[in-house]
C-alpha positions as CSV (number, residue, x, y, z in Angstrom):
1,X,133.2,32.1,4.9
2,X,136.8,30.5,4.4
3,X,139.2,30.0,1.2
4,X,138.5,26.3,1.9
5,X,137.0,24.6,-1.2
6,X,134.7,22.2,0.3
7,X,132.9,24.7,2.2
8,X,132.6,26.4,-1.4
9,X,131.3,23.2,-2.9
10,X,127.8,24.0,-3.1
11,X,128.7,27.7,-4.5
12,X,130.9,26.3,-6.7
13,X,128.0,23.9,-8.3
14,X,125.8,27.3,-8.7
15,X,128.1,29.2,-10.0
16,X,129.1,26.2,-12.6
17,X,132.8,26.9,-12.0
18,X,135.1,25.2,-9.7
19,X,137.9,27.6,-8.8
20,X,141.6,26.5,-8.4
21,X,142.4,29.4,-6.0
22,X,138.8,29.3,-3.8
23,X,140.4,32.4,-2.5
24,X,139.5,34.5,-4.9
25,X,135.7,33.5,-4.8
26,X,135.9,34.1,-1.1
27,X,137.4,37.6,-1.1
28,X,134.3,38.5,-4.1
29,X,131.8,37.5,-1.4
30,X,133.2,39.6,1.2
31,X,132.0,43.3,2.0
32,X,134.0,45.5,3.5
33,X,131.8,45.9,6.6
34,X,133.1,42.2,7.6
35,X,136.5,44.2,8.6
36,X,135.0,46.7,10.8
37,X,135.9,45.9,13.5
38,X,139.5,44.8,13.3
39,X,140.4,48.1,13.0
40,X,142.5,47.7,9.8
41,X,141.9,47.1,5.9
42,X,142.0,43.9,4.7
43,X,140.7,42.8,1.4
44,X,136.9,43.4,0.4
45,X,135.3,42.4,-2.8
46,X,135.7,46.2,-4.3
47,X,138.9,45.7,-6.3
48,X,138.0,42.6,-8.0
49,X,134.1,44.6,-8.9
50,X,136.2,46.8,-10.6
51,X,137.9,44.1,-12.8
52,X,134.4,42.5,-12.8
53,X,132.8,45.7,-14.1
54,X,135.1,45.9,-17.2
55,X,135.3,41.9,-18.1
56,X,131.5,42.2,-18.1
57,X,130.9,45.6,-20.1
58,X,133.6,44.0,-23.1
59,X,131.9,40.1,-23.3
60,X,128.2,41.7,-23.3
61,X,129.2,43.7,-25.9
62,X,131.0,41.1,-28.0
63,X,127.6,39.3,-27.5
64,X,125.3,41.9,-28.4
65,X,127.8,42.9,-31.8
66,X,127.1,39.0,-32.5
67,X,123.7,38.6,-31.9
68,X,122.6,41.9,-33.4
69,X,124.5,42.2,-36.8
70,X,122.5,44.9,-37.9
71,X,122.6,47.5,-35.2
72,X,124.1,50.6,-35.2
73,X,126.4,51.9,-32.8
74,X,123.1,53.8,-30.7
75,X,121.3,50.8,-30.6
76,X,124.3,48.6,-29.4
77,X,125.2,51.4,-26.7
78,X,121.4,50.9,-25.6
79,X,121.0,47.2,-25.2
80,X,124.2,47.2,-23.6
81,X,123.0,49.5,-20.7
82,X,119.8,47.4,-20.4
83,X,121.9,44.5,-20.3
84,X,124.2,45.4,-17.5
85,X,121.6,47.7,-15.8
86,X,121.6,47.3,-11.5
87,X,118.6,46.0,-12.2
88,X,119.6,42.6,-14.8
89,X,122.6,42.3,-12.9
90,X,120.9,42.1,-9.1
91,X,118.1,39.9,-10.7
92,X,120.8,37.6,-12.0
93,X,123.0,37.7,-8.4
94,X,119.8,36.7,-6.5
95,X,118.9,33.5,-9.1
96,X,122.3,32.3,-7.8
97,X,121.5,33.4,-4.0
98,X,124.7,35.6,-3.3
99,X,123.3,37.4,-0.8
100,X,123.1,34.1,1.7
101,X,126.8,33.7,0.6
102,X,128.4,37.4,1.7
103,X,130.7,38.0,4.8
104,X,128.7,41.1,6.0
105,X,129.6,43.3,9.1
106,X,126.8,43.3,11.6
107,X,125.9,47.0,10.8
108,X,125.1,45.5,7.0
109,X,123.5,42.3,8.4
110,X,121.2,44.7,10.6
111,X,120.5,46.9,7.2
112,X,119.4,44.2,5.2
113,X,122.5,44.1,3.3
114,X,122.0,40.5,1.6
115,X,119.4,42.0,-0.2
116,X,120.4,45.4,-1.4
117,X,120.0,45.5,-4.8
118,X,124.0,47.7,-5.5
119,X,125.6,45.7,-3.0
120,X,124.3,42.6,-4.5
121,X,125.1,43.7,-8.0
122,X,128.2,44.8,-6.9
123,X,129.1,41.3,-5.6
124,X,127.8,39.8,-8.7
125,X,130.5,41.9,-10.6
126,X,133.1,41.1,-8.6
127,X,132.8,36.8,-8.8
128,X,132.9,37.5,-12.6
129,X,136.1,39.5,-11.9
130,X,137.4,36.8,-9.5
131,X,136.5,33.8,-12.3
132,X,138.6,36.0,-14.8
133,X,141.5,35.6,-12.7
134,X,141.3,32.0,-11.7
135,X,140.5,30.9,-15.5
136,X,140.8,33.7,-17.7
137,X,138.4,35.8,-20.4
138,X,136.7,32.3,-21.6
139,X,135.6,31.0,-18.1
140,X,134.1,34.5,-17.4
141,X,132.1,34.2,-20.9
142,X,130.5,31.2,-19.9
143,X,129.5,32.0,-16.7
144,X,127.7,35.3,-18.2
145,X,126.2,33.5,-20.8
146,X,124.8,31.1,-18.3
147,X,123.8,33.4,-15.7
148,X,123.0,36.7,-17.5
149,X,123.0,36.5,-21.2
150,X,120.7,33.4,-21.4
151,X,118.0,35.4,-19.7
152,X,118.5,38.6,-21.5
153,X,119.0,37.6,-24.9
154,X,117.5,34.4,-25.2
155,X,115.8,35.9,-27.9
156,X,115.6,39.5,-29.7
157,X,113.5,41.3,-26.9
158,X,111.6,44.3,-28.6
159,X,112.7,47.0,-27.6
160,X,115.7,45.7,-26.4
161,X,117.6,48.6,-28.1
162,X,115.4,51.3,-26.9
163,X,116.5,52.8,-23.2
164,X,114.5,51.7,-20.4
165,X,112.9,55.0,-18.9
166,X,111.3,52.9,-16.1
167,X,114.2,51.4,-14.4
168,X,116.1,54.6,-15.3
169,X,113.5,56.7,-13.0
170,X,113.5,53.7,-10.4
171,X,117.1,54.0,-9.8
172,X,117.5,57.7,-9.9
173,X,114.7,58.2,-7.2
174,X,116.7,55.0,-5.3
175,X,119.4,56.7,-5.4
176,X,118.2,59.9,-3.8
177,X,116.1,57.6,-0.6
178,X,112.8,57.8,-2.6
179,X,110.0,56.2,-4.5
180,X,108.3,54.3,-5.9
181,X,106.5,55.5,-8.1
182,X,102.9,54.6,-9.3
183,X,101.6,54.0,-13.1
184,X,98.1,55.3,-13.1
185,X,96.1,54.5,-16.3
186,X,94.2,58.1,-16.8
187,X,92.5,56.8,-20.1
188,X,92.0,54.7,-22.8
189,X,90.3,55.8,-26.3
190,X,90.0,54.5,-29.7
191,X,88.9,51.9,-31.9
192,X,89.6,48.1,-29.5
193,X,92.4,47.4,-32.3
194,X,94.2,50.3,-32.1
195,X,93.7,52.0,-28.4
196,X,95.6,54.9,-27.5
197,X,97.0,54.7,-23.5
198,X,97.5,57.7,-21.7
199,X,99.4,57.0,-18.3
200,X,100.6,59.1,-15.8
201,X,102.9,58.6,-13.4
202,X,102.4,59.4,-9.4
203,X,104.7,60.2,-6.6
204,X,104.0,60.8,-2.9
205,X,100.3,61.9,-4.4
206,X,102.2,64.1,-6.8
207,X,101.4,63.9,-10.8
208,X,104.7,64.4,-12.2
209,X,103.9,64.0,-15.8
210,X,101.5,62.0,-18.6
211,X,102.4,60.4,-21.6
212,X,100.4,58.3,-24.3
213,X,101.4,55.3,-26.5
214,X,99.4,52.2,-28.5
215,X,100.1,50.0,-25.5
216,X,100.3,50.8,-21.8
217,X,104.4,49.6,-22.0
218,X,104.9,52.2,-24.6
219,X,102.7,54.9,-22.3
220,X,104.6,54.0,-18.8
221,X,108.0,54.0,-20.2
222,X,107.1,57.9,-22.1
223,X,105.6,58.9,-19.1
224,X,108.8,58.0,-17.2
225,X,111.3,59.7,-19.4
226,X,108.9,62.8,-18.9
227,X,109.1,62.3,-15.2
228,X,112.9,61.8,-15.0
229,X,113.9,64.5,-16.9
230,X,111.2,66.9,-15.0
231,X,112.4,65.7,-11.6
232,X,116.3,66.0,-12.8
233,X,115.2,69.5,-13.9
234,X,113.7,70.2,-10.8
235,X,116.7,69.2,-8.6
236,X,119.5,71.6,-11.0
């Protein structure tokens, strides 16, 4: 990739933000594997993540204070997590394709870097950081509203406030080379309008815990908070 915007046109459409210094979008996009092999630093997409990071964790919370008027500060602190989880963030970074759009060394490239969900995320940070500094806090609004917020909190998700156990345990066993896990429904019991779900969850043919809720959601996501905090346990 160059600075040149015309060969940023198409990104730039995507993105919905022209940038007056196409520099900036350029050095977001690139890892800093693309150096490698030069054999001394040049600029990477890290320091503007950074900014990116912190732009992004103050306008989702603006948003969520404005949306939510009657949350506390728990609740707030919750949706905001689930907002700006790896997982929202590397969901909304693929709807605008990053990953064909990164400068990648060939050691990434071989990986299957254009499709790792932190470095993707990452990146995704880091063009809110670089929009910041080419337009300032407004432009950077937008383009989370559009490409994040919209998706999030189009309307009041339930449960939106509560943590989300499942991604939680997904990224913690990511994190450490393993998983998935599997949701196994062990039973189901009760009158057909009010059934009680008792899952449990399965790793490597392991039972690491059970849980039981009114719905299977509300099962899976106690029967992942079991499973986290056993396997956390486990690992102290």
């Amino acid at each position: 990739m160059t600075a040149r915007g015309s060969d940023l046109d198409p990104l730039f459409e995507l993105l919905g933000h022209r940038f007056a210094d196409p520099k900036l979008l350029a050095e977001a996009l690139t890892h800093s594997s693309a150096h490698a092999r030069r054999g001394s630093p040049r600029q990477s997409y890290e320091r503007l993540e950074f900014l990116g990071d912190r732009v992004l964790g103050l306008i989702a919370s603006e948003e969520l204070c404005s949306m939510f008027p009657e949350w506390d500060s728990g609740q707030l602190s919750k949706g905001l997590a689930r907002v700006v989880s790896a997982s929202s963030i590397c969901t909304a970074a693929r709807r605008l394709n990053l990953g064909t759009h990164l400068r990648l060394g060939a050691g990434e490239e071989k990986t299957g870097g254009r499709e790792k969900k932190r470095l993707l995320a990452d990146a995704y940070e880091a063009v809110v950081g670089a929009i910041y500094l080419d337009a300032g806090m407004a432009a950077a609004a937008g383009f989370l509203r559009r490409t994040l917020f919209m998706t999030a909190l189009a309307e009041r998700v339930e449960g939106l406030e509560s943590p989300d156990h499942k991604s939680a345990l997904q990224e913690w066993l990511q994190s450490r080379g393993r998983g998935p896990v599997e949701y196994r429904v062990h039973s189901e019991s009760g009158p057909e309008h009010r059934k009680i779900f008792e899952v449990e969850v399965w790793l490597a043919g392991q039972k690491w815990s059970s849980s039981s809720g009114l719905s299977k959601k509300e099962a899976e996501q106690a029967a992942a908070k079991l499973a986290l905090e056993g396997m956390a346990a486990g690992e102290g």
